[in-house]
C-alpha positions as CSV (number, residue, x, y, z in Angstrom):
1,X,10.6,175.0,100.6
2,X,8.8,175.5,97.4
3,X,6.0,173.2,96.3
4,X,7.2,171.6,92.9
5,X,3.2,171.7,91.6
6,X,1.9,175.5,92.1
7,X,5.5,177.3,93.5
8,X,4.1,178.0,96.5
9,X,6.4,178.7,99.3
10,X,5.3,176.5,102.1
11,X,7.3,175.7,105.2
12,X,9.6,172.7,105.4
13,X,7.6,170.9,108.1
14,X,5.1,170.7,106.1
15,X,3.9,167.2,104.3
16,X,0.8,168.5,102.2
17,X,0.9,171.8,100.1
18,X,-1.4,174.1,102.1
19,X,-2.3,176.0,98.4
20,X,-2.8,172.7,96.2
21,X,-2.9,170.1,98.5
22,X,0.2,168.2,96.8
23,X,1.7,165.4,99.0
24,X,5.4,166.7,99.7
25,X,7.1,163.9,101.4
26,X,6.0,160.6,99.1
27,X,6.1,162.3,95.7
28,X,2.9,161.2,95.0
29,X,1.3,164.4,93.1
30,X,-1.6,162.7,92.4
31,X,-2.3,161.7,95.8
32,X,-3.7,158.2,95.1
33,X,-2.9,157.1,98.4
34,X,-4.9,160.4,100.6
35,X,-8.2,160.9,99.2
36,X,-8.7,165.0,99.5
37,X,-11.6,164.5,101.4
38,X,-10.5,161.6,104.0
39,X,-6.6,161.5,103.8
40,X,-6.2,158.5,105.8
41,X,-8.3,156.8,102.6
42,X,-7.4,155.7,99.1
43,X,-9.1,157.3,96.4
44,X,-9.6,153.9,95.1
45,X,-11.7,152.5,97.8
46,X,-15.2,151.4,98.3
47,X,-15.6,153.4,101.6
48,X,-19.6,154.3,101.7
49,X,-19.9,157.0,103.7
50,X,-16.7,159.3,103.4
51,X,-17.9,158.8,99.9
52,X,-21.6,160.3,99.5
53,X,-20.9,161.7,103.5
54,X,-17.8,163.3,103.1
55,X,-17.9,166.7,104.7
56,X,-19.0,165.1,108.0
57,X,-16.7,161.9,107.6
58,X,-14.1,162.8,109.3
59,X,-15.3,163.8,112.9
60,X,-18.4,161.0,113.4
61,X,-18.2,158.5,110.7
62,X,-19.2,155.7,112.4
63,X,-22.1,157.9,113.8
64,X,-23.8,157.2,110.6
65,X,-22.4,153.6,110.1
66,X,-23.9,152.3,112.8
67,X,-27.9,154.5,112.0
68,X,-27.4,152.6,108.5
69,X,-26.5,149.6,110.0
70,X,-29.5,149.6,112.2
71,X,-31.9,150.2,109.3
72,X,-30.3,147.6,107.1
73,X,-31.0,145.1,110.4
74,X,-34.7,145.7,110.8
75,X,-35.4,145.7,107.4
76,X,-34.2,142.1,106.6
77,X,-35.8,141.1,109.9
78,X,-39.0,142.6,109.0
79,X,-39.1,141.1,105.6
80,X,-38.1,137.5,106.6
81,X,-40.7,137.7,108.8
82,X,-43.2,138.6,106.3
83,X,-43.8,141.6,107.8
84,X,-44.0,143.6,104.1
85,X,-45.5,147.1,104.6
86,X,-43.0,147.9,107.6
87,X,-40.2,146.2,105.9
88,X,-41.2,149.0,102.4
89,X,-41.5,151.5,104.7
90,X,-38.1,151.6,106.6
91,X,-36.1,150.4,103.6
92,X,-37.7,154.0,101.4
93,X,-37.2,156.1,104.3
94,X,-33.3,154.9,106.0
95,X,-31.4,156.1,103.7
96,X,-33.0,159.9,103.1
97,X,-33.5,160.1,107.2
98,X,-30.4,159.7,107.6
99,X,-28.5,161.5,105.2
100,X,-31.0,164.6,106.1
101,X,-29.9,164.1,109.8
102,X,-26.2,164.5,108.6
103,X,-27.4,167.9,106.8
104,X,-28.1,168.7,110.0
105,X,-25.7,167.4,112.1
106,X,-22.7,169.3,109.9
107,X,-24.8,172.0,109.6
108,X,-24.4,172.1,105.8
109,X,-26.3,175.3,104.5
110,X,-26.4,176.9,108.3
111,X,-29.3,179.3,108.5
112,X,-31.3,178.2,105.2
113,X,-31.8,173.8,105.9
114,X,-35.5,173.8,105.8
115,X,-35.8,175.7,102.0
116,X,-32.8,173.6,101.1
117,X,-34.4,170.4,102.2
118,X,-37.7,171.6,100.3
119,X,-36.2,172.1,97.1
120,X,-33.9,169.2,97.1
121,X,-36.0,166.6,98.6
122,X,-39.4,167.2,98.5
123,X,-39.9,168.6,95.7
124,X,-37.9,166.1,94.0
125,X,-40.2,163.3,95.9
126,X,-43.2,164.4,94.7
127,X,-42.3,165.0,90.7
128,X,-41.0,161.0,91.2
129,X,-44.1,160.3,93.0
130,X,-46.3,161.5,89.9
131,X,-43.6,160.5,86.8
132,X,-43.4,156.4,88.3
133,X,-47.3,156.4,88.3
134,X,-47.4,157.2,85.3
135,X,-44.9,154.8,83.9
136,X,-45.7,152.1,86.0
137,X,-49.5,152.3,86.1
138,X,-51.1,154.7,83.5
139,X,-48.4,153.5,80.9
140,X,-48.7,149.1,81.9
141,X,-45.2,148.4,83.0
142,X,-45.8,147.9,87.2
143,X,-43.0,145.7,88.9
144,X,-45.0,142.4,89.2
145,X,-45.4,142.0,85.4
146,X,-41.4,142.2,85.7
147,X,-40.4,138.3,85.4
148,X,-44.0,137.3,84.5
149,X,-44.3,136.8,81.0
150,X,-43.2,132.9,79.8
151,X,-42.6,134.4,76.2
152,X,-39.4,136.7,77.7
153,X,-38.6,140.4,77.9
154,X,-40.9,142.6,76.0
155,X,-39.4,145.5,73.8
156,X,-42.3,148.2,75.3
157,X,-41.0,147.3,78.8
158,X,-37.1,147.2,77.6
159,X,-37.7,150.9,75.7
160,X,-39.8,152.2,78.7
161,X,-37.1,151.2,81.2
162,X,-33.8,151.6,79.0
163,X,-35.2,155.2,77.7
164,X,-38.2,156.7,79.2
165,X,-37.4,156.0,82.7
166,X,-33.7,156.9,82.8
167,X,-34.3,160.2,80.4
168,X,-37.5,162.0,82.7
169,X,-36.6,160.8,85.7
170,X,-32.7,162.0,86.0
171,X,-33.9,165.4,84.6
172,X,-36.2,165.5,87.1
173,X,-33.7,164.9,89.8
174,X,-31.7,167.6,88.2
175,X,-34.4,170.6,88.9
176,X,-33.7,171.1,92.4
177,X,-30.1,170.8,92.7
178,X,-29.6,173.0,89.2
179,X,-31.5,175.9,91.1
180,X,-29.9,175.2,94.5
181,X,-26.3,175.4,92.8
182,X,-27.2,178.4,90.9
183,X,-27.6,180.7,93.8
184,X,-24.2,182.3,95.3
185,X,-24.1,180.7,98.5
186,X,-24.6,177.7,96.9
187,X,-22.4,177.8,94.3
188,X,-19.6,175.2,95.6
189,X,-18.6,171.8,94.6
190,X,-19.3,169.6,97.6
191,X,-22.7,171.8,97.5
192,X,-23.8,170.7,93.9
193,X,-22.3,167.4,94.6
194,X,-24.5,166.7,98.0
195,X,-27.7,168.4,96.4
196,X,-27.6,166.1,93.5
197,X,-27.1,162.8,96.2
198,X,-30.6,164.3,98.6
199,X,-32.7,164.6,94.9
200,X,-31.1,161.0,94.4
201,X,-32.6,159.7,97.6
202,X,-35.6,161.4,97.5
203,X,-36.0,160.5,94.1
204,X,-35.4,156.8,94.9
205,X,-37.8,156.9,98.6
206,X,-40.8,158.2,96.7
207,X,-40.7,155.5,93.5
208,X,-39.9,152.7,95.8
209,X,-43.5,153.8,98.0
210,X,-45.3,153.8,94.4
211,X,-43.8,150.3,93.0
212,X,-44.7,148.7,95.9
213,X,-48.0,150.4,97.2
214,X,-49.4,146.5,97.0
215,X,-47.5,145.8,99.4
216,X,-48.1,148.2,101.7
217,X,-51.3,147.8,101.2
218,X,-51.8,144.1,101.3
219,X,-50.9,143.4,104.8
220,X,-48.6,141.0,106.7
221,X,-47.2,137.9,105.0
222,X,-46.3,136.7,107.6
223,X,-42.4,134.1,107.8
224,X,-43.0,132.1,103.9
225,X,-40.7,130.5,101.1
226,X,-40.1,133.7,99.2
227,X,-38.4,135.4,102.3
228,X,-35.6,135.6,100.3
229,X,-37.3,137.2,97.7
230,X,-38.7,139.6,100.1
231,X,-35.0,140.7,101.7
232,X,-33.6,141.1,98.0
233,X,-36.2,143.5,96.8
234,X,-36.6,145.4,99.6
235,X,-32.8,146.0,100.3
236,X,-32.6,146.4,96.3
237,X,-34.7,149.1,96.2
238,X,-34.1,150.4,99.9
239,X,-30.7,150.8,100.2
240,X,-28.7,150.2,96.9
241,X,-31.7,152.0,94.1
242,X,-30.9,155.6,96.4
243,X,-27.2,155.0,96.3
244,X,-27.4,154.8,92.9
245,X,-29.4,157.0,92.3
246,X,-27.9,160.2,94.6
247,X,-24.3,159.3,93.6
248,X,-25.6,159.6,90.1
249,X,-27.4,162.7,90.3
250,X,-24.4,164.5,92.7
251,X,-21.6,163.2,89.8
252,X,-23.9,165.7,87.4
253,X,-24.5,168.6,90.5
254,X,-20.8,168.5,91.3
255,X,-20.0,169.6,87.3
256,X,-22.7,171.6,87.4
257,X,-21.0,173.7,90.1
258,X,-17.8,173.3,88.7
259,X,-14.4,174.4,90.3
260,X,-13.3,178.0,90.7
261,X,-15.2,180.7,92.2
262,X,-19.1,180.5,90.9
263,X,-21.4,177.7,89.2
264,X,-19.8,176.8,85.8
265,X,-22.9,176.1,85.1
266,X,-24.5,174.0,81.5
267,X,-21.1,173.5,80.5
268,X,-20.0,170.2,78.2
269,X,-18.2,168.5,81.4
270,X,-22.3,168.7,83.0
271,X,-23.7,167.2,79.9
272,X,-21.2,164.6,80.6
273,X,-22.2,163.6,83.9
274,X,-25.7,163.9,83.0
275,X,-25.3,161.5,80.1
276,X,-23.3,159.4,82.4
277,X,-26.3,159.6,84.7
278,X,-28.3,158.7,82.4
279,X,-26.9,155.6,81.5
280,X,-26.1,154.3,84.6
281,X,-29.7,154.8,85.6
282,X,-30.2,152.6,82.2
283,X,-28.1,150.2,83.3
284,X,-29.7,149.8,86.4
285,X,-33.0,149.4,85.5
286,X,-32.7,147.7,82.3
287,X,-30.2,145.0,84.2
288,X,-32.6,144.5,86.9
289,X,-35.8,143.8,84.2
290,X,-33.9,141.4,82.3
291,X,-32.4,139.4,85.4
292,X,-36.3,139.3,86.6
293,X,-37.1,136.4,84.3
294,X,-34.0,134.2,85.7
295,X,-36.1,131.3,87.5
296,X,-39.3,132.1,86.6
297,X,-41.5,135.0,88.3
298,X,-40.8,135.6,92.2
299,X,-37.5,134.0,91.7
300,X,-35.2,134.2,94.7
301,X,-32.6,133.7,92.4
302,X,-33.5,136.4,89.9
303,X,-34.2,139.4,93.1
304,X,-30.8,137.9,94.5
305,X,-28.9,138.5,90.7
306,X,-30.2,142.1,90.4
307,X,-28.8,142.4,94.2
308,X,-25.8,141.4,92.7
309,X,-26.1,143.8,89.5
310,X,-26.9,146.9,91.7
311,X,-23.8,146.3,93.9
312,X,-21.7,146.2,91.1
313,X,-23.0,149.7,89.7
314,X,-22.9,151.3,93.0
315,X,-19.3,149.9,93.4
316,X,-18.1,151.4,89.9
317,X,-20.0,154.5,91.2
318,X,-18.5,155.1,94.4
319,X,-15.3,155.1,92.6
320,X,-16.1,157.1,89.7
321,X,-17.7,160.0,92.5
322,X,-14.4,159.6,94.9
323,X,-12.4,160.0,91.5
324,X,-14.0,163.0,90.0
325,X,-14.4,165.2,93.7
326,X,-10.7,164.0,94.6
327,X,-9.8,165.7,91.4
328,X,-11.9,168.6,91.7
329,X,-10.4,169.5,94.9
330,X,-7.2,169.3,93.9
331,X,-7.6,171.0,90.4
332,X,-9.6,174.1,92.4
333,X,-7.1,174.5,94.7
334,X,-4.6,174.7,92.0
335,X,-6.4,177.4,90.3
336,X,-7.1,179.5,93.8
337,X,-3.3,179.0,94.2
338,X,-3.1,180.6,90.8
339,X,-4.8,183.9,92.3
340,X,-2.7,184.3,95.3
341,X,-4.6,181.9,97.2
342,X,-8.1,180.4,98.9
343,X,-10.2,182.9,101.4
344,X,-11.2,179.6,103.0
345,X,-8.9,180.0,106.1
346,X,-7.4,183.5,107.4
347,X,-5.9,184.8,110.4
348,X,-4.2,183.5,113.8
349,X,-6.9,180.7,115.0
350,X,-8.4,179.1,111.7
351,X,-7.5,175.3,112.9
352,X,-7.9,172.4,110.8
353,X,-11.6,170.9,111.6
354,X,-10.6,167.3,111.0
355,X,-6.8,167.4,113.1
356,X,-7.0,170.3,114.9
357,X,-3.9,171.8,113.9
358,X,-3.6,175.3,112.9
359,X,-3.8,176.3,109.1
360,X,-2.1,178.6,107.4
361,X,-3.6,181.8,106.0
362,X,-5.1,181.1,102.8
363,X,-4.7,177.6,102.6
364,X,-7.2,174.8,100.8
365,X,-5.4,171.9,102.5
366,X,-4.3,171.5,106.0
367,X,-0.5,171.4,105.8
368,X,-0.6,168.5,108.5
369,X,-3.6,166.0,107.2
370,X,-3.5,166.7,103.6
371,X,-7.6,167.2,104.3
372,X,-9.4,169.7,101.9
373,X,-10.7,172.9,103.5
374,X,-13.6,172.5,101.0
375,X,-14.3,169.1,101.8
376,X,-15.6,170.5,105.1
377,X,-19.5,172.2,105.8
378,X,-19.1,176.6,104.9
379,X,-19.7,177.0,108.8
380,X,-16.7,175.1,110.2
381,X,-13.8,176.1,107.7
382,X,-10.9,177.7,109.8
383,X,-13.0,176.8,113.2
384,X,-10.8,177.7,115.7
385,X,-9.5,175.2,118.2
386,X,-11.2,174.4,121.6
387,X,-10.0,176.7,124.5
388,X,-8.5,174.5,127.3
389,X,-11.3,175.6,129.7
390,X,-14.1,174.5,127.0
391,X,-12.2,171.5,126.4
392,X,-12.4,171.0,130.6
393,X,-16.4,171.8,130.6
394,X,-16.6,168.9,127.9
395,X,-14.3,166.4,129.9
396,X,-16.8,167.2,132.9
């Protein structure tokens, strides 16, 4: 049988393209229905953690489900209960702990994590920790004048927020995970994408800590009226500001890196993504000022609207990333099939990591699944299946 997309010769069991991942059976060549990364997905689907997770998805999804689950419980129960400088502290740290645990746990960059780590997250965290005290102290705009003047928005804040903020701070997210997709081993799209997501979180962990040292600082609350107040800010800036944020950043990483073989590098497709960033981060931050005034300052109603507004971005975003990778995956795999093939999988026992069943030499898709060979960590493409005695050890 020959695949109708790249010409490939594939076998007639087959149901995916093993070269270019092209669905053979349902004539769907765009594969809307079998996301390259998590074929048992849509492409169109809000699905969090296949989404900014996806090369450790598909073995322990709900390994990472149920750590963000947890964080998401204690920090509403800790800010209902007035319990403010725990509440700050989970919500900036839960998302960044436990997307570097998944670095670990797929073993993403294999012998290099710690300088990886370093470059991506720290460094990132400390240039946000100095650039949001500036803007937010040294300039005059802090977070409680946000909502508190009678007279209405003021143009400083609007320009500092709809310009300043969204320019420096998404080129400073873009320093580490530029110099981590410039180097060979790094040079891959799922790498540029997941560098751009940890200087997203780090970014968003470390300005979170300085808008609301006050309230680390000031103590317990204890239970009150502005509870709800309390819950929206905290999970605003917590949990949705570092989605944002990293699926942001990784949109502009994954051009960065581009497709074939090598970075593509400061190309006009990364200016896009990083003008895209940018106004997304505009969006954000300018929506969540204005909505700040609705009710007065401390509104519930106001925190609980900019809730609203960041769910909205980070729904639009999770599409736009699943969009753009799903069609990265599929457009590199149509130019390695243009060369003779990928050097992703070779041999006798290179097995699929996600189904288990054996791949074919040269492939980019598992012939089976449909799942992307590059969607997967550098360390377990064309892993080879467990032995029936390992596979007895385990059982025991």
């Amino acid at each position: 049988m020959v695949c109708p997309r790249c010409s490939s010769d594939v076998p007639e069991v087959s149901q995916f393209c093993h070269h270019c991942g092209n669905d053979l059976r349902t004539g769907d060549s765009k594969r809307k229905n079998a996301y390259a990364a998590r074929p048992d997905e849509p492409v169109a689907s809000f699905k969090l953690v296949s989404t900014i997770m996806p090369q450790g998805s598909g073995k322990q999804p709900y390994t990472y489900k149920v750590a963000l689950g947890i964080a998401l419980l204690l920090t509403v129960v800790t800010a209902a209960l007035g319990a403010l400088p725990v509440a700050i502290m989970i919500a900036a740290f839960a998302i960044p702990i436990v997307y570097i645990i998944y670095l670990y746990d797929v073993n993403l960059w294999e012998d290099e994590p710690i300088p990886v780590v370093a470059a991506a997250f720290v460094l990132t965290g400390l240039l946000a920790w100095l650039f949001t005290w500036i803007w937010s102290d040294k300039i005059g705009l802090s977070l409680d004048s946000i909502g508190g003047n009678s007279t209405g928005p003021s143009l400083r804040d609007l320009l500092i927020l709809l310009l300043l903020v969204p320019v420096v701070s998404e080129l400073i997210r873009q320093i580490g995970p530029l110099y981590l997709a410039s180097r060979p081993r790094y040079d891959d799209l799922m790498d540029g994408f997941t560098f751009g997501v940890v200087a997203g979180v780090g970014y968003a962990c470390f300005e979170t800590l300085v808008l609301h040292w006050g309230w680390i600082n000031g103590g317990f609350a204890g239970p009150g009226s502005s509870a709800g107040t309390w819950i929206s800010i905290v999970l605003l800036h917590g949990f949705i500001k570092p989605l944002v944020y990293g699926s942001a950043t990784g949109l502009a990483g994954a051009e960065f890196s581009g497709l074939g073989e090598g970075y593509d590098g400061f190309t006009p497709r990364w200016v896009g993504g990083l003008l895209q960033a940018m106004v997304v981060n505009a969006l954000f931050q300018g929506g969540i000022y204005l909505l700040g005034f609705v009710g007065g300052r401390g509104s519930t109603i106001g925190a609980v609207l900019g809730v609203v507004w960041g769910l909205l971005l980070l729904g639009a975003l999770i599409i736009r990333v699943r969009t753009v990778l799903h069609k990265g995956l599929l457009e590199a795999a149509l130019e390695s099939a243009a060369r003779g093939g990928s050097n992703h999988a070779s041999g006798e026992l290179a097995f699929c990591s996600r189904c288990e069943m054996p791949l074919l030499p040269q492939s980019d898709f598992c012939s089976a699944c449909g799942n992307s060979v590059r969607s997967v960590p550098k360390s377990a493409r064309g892993v080879t299946a467990p032995t029936a005695a390992t596979s007895g050890e385990t059982q025991a």
